[in-house]
N, CA, C and O atoms as a Maestro MAE file, in Angstrom:
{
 s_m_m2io_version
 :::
 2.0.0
}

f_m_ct {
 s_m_title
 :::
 protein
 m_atom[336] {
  # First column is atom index #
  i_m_mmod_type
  r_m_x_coord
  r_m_y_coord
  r_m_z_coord
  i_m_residue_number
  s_m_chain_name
  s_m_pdb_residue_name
  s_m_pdb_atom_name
  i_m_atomic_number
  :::
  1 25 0.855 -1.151 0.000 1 A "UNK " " N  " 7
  2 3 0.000 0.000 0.000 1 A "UNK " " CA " 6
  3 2 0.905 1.218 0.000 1 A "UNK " " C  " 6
  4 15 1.634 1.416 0.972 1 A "UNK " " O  " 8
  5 25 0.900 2.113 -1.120 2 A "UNK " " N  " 7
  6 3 0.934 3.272 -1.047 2 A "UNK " " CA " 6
  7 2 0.990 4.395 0.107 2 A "UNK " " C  " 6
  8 15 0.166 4.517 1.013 2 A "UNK " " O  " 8
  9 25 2.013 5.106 -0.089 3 A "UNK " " N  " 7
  10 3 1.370 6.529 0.715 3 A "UNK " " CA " 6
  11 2 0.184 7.249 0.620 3 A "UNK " " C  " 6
  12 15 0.052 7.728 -0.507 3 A "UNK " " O  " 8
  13 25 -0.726 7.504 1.379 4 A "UNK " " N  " 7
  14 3 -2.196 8.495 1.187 4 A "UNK " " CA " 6
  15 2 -2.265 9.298 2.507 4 A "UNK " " C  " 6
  16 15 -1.505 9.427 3.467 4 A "UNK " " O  " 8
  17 25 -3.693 9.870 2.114 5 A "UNK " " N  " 7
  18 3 -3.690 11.152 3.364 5 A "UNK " " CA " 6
  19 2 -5.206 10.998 3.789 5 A "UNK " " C  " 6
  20 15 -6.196 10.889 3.066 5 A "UNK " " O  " 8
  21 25 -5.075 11.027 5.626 6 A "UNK " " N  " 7
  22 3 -5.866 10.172 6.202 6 A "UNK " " CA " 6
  23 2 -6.995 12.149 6.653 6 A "UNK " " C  " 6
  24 15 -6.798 12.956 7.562 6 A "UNK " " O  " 8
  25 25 -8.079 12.160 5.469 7 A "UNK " " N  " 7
  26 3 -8.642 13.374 6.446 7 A "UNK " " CA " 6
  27 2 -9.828 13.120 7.109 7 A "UNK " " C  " 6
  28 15 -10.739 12.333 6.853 7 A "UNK " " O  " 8
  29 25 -9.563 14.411 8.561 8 A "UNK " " N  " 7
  30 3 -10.631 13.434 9.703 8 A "UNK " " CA " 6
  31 2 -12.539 13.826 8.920 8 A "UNK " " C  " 6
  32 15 -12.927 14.533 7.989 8 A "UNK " " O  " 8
  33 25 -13.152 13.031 9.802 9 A "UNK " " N  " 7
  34 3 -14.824 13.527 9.671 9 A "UNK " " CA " 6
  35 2 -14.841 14.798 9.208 9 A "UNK " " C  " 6
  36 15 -13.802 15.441 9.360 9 A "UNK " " O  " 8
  37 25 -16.015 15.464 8.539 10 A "UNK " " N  " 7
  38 3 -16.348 16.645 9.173 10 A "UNK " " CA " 6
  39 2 -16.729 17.232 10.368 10 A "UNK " " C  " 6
  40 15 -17.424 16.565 11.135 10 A "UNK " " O  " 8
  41 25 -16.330 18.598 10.730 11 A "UNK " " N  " 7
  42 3 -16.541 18.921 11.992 11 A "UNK " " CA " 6
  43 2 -15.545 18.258 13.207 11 A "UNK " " C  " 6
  44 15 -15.796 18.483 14.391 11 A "UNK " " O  " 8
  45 25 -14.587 17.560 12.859 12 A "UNK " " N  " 7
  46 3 -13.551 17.788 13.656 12 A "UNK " " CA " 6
  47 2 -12.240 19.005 13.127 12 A "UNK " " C  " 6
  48 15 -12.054 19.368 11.966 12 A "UNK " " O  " 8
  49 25 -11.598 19.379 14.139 13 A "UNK " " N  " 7
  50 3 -10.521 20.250 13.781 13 A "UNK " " CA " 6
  51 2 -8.901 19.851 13.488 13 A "UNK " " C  " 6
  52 15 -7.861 20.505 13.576 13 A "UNK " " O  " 8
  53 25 -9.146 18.702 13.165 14 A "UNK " " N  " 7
  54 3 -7.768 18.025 12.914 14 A "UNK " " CA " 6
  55 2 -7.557 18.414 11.657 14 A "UNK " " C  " 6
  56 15 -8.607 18.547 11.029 14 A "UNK " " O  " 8
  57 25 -6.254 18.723 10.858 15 A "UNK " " N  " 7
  58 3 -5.930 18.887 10.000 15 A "UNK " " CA " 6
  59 2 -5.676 17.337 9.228 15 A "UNK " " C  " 6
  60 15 -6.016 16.353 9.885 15 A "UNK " " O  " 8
  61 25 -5.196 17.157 8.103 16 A "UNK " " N  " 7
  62 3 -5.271 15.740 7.383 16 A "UNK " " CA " 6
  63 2 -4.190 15.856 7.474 16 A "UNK " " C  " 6
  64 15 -3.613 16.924 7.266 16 A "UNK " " O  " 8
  65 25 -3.460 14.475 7.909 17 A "UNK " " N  " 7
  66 3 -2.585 13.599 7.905 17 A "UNK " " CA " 6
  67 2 -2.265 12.825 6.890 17 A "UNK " " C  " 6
  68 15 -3.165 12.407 6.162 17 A "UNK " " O  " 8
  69 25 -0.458 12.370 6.566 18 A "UNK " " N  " 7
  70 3 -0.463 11.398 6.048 18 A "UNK " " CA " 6
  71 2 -0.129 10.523 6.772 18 A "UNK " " C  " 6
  72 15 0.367 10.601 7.896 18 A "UNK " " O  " 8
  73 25 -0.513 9.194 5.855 19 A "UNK " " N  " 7
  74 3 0.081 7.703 6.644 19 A "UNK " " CA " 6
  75 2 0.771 7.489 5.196 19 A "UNK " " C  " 6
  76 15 0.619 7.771 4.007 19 A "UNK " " O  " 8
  77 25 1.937 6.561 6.405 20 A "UNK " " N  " 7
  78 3 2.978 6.199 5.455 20 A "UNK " " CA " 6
  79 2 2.831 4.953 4.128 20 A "UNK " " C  " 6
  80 15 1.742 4.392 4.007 20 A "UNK " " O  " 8
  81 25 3.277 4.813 3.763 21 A "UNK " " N  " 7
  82 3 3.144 3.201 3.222 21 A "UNK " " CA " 6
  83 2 3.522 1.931 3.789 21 A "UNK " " C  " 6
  84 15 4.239 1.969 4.789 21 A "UNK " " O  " 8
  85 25 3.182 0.853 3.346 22 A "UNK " " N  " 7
  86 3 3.520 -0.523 4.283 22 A "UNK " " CA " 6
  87 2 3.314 -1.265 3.563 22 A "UNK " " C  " 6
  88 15 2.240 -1.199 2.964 22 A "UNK " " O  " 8
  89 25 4.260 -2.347 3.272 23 A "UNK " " N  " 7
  90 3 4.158 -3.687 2.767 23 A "UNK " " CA " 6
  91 2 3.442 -4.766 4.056 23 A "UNK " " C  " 6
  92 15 3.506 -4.718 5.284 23 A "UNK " " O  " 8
  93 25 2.723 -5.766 3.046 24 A "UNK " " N  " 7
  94 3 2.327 -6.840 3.906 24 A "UNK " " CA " 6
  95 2 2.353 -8.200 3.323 24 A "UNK " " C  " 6
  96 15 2.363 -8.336 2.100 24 A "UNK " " O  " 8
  97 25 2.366 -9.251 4.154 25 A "UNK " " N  " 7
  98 3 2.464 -10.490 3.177 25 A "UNK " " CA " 6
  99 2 1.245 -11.139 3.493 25 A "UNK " " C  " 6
  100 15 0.575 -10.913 4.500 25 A "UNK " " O  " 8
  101 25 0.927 -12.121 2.415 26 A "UNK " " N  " 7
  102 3 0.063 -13.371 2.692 26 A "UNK " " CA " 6
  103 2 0.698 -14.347 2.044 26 A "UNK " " C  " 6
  104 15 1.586 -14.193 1.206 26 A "UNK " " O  " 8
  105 25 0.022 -15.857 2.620 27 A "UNK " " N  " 7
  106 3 -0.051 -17.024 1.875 27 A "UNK " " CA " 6
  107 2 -1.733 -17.659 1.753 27 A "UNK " " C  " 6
  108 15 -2.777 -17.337 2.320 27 A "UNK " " O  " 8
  109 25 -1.369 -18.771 0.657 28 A "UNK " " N  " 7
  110 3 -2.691 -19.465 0.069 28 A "UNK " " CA " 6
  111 2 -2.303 -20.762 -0.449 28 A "UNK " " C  " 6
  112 15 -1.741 -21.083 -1.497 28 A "UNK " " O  " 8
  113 25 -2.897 -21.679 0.899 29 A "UNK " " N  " 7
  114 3 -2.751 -23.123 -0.375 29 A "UNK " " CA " 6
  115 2 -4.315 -23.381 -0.631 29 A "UNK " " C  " 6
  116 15 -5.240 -22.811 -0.052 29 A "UNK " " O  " 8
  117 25 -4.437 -24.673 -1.940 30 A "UNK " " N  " 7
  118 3 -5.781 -24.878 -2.545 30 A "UNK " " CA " 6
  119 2 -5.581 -26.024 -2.681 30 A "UNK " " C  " 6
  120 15 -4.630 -26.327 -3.401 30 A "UNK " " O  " 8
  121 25 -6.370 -27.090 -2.063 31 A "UNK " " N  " 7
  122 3 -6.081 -28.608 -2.031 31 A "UNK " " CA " 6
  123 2 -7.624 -29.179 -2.219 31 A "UNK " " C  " 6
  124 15 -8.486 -28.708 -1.476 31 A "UNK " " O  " 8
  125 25 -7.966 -30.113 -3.127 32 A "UNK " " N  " 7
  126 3 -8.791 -30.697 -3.309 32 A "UNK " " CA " 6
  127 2 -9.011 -32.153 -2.677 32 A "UNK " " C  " 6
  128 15 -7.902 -32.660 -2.507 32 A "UNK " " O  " 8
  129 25 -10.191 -33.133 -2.207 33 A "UNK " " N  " 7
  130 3 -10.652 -33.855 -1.890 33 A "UNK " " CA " 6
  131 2 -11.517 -34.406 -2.717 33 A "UNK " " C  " 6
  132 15 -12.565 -33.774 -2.847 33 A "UNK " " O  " 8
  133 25 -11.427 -35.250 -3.235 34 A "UNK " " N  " 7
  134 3 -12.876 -35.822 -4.088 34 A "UNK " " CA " 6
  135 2 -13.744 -34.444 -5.137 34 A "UNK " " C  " 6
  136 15 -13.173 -33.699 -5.934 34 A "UNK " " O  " 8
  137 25 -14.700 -34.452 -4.919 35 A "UNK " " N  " 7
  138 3 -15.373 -33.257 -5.351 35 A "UNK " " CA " 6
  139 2 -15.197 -31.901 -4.381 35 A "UNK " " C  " 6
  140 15 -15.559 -30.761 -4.673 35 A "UNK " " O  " 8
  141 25 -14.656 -32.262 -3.358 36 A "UNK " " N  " 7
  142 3 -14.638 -31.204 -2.007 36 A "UNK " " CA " 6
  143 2 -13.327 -30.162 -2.923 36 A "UNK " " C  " 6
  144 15 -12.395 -30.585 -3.607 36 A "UNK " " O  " 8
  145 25 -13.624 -29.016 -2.677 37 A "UNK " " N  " 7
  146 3 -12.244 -27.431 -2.768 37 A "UNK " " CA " 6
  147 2 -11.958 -27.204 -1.173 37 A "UNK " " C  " 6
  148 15 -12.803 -26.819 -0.365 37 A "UNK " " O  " 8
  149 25 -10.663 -27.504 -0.901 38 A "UNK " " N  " 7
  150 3 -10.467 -26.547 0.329 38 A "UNK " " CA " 6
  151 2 -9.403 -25.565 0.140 38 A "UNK " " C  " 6
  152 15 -8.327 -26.057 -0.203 38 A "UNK " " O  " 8
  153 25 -9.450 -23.953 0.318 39 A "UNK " " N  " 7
  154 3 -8.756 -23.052 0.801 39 A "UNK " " CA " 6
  155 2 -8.481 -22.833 1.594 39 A "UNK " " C  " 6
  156 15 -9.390 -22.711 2.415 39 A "UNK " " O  " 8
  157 25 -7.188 -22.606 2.057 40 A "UNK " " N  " 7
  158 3 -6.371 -22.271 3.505 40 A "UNK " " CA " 6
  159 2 -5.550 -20.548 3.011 40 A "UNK " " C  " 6
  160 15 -4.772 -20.457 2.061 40 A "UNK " " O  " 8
  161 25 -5.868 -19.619 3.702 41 A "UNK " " N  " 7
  162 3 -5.597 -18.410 3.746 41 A "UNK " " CA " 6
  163 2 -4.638 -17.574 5.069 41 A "UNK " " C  " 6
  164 15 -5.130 -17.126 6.104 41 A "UNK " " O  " 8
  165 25 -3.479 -17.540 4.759 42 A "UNK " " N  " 7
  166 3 -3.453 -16.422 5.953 42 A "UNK " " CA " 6
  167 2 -2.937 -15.059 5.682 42 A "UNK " " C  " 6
  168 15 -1.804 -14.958 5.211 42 A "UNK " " O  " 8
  169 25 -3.529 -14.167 5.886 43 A "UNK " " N  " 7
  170 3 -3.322 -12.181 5.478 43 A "UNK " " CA " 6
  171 2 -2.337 -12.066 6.376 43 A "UNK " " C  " 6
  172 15 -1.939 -13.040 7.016 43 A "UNK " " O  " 8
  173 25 -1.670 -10.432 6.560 44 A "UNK " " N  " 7
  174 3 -1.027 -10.081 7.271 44 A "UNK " " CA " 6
  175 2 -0.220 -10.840 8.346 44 A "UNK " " C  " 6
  176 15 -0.246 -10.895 9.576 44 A "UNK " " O  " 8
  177 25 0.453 -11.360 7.433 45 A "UNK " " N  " 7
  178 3 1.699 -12.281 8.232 45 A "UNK " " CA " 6
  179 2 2.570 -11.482 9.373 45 A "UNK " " C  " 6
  180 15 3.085 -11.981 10.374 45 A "UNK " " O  " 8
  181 25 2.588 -10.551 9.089 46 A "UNK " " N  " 7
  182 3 3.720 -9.900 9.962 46 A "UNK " " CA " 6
  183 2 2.582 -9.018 11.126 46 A "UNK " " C  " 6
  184 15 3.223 -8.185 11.767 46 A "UNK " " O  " 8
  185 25 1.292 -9.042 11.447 47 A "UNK " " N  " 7
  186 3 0.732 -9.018 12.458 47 A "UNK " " CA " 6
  187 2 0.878 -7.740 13.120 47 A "UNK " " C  " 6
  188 15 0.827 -7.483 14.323 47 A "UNK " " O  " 8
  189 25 1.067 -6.989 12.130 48 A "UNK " " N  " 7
  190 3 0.914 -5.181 12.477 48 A "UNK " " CA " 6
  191 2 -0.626 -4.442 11.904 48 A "UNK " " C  " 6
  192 15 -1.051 -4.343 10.753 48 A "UNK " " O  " 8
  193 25 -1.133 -4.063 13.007 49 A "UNK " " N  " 7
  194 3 -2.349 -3.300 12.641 49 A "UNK " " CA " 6
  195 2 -1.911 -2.047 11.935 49 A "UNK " " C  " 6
  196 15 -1.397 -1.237 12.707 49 A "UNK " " O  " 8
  197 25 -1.981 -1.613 10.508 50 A "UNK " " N  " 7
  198 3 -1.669 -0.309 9.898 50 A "UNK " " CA " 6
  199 2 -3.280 0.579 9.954 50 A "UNK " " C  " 6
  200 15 -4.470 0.370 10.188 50 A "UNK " " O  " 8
  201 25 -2.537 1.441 9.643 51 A "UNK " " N  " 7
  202 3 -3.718 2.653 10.257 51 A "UNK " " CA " 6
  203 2 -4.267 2.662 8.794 51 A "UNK " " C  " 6
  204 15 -3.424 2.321 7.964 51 A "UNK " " O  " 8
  205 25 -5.757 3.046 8.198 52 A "UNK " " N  " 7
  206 3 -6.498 3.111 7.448 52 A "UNK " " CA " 6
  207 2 -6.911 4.762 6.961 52 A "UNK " " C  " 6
  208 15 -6.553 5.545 7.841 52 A "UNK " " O  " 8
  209 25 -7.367 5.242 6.146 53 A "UNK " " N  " 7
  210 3 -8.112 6.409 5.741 53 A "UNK " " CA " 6
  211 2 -9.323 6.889 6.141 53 A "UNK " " C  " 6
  212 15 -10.055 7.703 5.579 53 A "UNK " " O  " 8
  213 25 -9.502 6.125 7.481 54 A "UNK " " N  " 7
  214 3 -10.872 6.544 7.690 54 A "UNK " " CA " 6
  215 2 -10.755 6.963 9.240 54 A "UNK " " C  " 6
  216 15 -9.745 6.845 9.934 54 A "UNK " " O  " 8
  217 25 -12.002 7.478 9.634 55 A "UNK " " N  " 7
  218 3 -11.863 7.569 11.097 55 A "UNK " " CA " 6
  219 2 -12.373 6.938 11.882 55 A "UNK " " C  " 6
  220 15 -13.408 6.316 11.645 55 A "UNK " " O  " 8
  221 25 -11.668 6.938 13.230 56 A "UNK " " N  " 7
  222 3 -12.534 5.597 13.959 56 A "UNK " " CA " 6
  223 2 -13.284 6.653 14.761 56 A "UNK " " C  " 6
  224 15 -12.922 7.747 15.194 56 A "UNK " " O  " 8
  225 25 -14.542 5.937 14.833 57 A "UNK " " N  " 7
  226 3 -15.779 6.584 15.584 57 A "UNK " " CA " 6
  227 2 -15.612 6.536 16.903 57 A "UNK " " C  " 6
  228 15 -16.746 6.651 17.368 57 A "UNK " " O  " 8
  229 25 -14.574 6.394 18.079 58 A "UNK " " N  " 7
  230 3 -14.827 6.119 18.824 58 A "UNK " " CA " 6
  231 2 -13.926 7.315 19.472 58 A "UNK " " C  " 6
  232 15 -13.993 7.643 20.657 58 A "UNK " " O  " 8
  233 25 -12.971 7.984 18.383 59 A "UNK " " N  " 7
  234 3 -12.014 8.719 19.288 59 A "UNK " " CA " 6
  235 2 -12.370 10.044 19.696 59 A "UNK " " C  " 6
  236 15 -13.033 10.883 19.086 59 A "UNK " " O  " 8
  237 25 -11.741 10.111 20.999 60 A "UNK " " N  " 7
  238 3 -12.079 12.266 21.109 60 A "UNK " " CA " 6
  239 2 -12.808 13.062 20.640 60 A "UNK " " C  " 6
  240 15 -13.221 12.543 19.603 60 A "UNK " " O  " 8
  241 25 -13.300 14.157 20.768 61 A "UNK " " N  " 7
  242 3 -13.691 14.744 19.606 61 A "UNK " " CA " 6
  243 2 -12.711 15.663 19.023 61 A "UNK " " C  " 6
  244 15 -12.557 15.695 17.802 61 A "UNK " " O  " 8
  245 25 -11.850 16.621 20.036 62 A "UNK " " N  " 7
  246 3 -10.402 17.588 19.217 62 A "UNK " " CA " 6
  247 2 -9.528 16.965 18.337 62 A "UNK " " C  " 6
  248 15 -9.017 17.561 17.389 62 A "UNK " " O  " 8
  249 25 -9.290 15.571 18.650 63 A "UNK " " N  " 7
  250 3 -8.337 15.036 17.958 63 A "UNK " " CA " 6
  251 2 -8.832 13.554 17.630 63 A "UNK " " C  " 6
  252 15 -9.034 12.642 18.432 63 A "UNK " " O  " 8
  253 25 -8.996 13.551 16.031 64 A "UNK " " N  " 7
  254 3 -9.926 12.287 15.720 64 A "UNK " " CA " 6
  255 2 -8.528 11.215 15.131 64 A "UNK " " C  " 6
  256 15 -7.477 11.530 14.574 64 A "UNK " " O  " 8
  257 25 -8.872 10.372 15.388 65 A "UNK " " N  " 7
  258 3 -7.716 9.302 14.858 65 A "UNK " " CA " 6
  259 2 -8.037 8.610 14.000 65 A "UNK " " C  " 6
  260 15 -9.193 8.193 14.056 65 A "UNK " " O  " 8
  261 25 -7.121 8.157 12.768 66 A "UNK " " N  " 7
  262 3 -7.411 6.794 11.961 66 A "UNK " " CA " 6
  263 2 -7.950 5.583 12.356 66 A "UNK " " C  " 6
  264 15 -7.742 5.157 13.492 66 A "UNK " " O  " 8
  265 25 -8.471 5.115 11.731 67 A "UNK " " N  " 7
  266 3 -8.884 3.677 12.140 67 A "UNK " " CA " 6
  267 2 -7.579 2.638 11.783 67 A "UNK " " C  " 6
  268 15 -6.633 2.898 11.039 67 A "UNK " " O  " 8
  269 25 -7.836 1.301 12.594 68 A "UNK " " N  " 7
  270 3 -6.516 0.741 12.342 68 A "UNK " " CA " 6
  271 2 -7.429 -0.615 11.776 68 A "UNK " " C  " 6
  272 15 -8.576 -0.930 12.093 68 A "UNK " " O  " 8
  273 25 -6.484 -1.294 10.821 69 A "UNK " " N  " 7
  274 3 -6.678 -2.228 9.911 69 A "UNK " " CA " 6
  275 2 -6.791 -3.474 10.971 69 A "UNK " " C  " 6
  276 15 -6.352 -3.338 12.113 69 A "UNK " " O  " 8
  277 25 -7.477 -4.841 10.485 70 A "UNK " " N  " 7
  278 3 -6.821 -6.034 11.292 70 A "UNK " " CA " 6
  279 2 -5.313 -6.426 11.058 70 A "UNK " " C  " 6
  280 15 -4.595 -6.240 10.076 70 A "UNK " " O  " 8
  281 25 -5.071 -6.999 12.210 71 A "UNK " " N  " 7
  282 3 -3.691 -7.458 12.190 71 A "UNK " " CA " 6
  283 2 -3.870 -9.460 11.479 71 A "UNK " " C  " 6
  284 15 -4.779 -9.892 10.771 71 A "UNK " " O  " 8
  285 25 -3.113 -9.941 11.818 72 A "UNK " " N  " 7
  286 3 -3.267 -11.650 11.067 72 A "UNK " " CA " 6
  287 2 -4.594 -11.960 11.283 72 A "UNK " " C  " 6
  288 15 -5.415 -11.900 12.199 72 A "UNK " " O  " 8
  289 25 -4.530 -12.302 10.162 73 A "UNK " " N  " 7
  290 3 -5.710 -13.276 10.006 73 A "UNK " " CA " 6
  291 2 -5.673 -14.913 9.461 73 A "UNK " " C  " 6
  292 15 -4.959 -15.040 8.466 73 A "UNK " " O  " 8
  293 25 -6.285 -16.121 9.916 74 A "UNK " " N  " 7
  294 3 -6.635 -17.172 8.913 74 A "UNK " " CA " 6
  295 2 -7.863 -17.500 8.778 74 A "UNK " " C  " 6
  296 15 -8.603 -17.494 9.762 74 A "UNK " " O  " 8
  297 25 -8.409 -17.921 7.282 75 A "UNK " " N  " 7
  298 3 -9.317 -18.265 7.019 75 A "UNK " " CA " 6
  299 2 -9.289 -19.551 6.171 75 A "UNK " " C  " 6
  300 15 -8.344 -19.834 5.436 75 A "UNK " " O  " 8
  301 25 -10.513 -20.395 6.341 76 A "UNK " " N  " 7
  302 3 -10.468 -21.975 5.844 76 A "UNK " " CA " 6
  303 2 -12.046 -21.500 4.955 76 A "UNK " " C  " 6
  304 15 -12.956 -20.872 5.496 76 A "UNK " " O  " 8
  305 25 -12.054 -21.880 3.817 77 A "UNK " " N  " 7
  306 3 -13.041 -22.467 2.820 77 A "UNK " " CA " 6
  307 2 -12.889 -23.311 2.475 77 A "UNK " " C  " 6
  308 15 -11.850 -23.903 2.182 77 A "UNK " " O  " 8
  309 25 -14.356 -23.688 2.406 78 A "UNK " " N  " 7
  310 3 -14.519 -25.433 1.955 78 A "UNK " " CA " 6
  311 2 -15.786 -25.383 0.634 78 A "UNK " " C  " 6
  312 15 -16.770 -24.679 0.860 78 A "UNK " " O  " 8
  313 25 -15.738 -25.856 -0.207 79 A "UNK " " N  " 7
  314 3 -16.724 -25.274 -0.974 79 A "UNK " " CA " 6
  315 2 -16.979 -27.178 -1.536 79 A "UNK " " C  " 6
  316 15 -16.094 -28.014 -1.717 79 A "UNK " " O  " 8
  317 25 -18.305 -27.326 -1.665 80 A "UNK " " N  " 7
  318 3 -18.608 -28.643 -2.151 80 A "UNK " " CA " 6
  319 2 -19.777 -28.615 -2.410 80 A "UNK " " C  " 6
  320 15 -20.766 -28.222 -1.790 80 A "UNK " " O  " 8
  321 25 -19.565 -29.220 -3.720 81 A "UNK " " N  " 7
  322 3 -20.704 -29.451 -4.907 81 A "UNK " " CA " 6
  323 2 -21.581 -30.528 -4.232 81 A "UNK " " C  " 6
  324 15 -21.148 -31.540 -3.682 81 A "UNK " " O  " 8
  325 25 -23.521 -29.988 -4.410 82 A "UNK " " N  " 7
  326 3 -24.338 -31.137 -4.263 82 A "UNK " " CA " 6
  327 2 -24.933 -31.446 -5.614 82 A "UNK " " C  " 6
  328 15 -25.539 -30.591 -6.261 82 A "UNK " " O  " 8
  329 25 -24.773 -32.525 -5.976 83 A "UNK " " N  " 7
  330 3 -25.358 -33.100 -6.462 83 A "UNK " " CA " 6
  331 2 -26.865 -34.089 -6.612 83 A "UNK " " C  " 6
  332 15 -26.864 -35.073 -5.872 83 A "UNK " " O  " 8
  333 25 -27.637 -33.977 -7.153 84 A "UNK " " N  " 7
  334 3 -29.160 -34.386 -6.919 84 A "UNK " " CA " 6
  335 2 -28.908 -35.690 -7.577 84 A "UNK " " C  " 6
  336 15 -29.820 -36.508 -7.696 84 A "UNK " " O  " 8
  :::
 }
 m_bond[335] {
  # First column is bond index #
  i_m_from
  i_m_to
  i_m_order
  :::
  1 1 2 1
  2 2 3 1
  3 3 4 2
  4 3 5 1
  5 5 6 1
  6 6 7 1
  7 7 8 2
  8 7 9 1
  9 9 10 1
  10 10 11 1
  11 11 12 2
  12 11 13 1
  13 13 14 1
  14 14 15 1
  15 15 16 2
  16 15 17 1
  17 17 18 1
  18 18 19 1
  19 19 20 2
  20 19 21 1
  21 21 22 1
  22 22 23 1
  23 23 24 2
  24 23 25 1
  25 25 26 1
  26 26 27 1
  27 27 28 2
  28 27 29 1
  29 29 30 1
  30 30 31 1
  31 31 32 2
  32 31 33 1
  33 33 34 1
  34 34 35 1
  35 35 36 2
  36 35 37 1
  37 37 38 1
  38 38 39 1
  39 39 40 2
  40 39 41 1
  41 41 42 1
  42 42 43 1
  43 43 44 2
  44 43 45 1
  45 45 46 1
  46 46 47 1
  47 47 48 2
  48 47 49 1
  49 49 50 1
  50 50 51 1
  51 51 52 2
  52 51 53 1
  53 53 54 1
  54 54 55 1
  55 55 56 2
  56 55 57 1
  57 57 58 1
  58 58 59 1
  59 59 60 2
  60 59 61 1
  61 61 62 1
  62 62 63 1
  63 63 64 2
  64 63 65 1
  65 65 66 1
  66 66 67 1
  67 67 68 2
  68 67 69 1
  69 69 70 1
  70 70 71 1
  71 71 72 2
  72 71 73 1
  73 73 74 1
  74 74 75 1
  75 75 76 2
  76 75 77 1
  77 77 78 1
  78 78 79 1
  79 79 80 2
  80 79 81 1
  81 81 82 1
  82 82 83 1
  83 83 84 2
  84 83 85 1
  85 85 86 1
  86 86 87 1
  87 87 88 2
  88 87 89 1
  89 89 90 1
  90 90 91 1
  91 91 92 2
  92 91 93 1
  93 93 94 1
  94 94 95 1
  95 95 96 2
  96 95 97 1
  97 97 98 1
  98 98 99 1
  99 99 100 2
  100 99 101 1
  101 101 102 1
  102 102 103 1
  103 103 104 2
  104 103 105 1
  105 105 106 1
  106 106 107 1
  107 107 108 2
  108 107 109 1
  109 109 110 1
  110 110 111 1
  111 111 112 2
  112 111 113 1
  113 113 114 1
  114 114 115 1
  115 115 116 2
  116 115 117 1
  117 117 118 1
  118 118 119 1
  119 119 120 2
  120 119 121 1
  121 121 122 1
  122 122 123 1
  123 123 124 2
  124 123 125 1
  125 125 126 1
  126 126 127 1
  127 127 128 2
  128 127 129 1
  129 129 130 1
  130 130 131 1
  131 131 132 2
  132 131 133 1
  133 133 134 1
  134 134 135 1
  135 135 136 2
  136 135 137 1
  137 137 138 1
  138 138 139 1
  139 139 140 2
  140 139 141 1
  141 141 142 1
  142 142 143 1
  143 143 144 2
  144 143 145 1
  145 145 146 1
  146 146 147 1
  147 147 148 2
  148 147 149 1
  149 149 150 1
  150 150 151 1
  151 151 152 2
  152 151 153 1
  153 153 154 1
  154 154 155 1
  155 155 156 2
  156 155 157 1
  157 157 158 1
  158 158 159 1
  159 159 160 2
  160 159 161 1
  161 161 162 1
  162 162 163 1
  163 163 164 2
  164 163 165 1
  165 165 166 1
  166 166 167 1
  167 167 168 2
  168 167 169 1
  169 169 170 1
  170 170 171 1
  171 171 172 2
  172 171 173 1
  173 173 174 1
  174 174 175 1
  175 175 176 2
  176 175 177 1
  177 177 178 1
  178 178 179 1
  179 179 180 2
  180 179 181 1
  181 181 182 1
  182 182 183 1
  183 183 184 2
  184 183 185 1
  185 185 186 1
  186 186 187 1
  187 187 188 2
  188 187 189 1
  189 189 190 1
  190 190 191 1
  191 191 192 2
  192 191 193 1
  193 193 194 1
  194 194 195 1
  195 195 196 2
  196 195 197 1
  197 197 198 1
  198 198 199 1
  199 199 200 2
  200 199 201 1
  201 201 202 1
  202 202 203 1
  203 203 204 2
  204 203 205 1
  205 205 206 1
  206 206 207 1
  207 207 208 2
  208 207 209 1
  209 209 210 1
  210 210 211 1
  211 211 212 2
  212 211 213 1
  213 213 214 1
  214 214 215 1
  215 215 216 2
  216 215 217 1
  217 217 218 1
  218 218 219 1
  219 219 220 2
  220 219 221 1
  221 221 222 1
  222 222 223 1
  223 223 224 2
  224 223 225 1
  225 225 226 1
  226 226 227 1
  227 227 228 2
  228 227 229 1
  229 229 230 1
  230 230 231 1
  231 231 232 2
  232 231 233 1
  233 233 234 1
  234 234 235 1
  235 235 236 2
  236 235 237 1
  237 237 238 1
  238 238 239 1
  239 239 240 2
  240 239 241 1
  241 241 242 1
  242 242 243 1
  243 243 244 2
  244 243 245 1
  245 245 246 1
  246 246 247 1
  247 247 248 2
  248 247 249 1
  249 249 250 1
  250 250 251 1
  251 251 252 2
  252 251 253 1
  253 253 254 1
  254 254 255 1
  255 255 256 2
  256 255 257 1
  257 257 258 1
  258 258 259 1
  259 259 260 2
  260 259 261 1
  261 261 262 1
  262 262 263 1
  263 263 264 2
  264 263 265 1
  265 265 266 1
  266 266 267 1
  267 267 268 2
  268 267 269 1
  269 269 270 1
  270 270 271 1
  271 271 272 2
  272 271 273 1
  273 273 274 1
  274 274 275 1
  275 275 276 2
  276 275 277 1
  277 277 278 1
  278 278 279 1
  279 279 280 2
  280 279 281 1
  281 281 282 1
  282 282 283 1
  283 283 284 2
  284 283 285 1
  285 285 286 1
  286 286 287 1
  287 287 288 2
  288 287 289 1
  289 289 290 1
  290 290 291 1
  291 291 292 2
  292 291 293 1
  293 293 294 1
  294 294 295 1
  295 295 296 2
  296 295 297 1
  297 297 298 1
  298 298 299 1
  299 299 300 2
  300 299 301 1
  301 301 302 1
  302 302 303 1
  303 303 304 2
  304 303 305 1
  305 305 306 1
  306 306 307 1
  307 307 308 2
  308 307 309 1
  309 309 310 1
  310 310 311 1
  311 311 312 2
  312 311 313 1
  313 313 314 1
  314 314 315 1
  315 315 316 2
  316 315 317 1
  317 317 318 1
  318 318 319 1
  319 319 320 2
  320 319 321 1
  321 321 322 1
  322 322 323 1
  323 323 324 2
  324 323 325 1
  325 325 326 1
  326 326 327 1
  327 327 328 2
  328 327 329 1
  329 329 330 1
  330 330 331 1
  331 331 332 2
  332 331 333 1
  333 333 334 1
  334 334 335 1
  335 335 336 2
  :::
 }
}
């Protein structure tokens, strides 16, 4: 991800910020069973929450902050055909 510039809500008085850029990694294996698909996924390997372009609703009101991204994730899909 790119460098961009994080500006707050309206009606806060924060001026817009940038956030920096950041690399991130994933992996993906895809292994089949019979008619069964399974996907194995994991995002953000390196398990740093990076800050986002948006604002999080929860902060201050003088000083509004970015929202922060998830940090790792895994996810499993299984996808299988029925047949009648």
């Amino acid at each position: 991800m790119g460098e961009r510039q994080y500006v707050p809500m309206p009606g806060y008085p924060s001026p817009p910020q940038s956030l920096a850029g950041y690399a991130t990694y994933s992996a993906a294996a895809l292994f089949t069973l019979g008619d069964a698909t399974i996907a194995l996924r994991a995002t953000n390997l390196e398990d740093v929450a990076h800050p986002q372009a948006w604002t999080y609703p929860s902060s201050p009101y003088p000083d509004s902050a970015p929202g922060l991204g998830s940090a790792m994730q895994y996810r499993v899909d299984v996808a299988w055909p029925f047949f009648n």
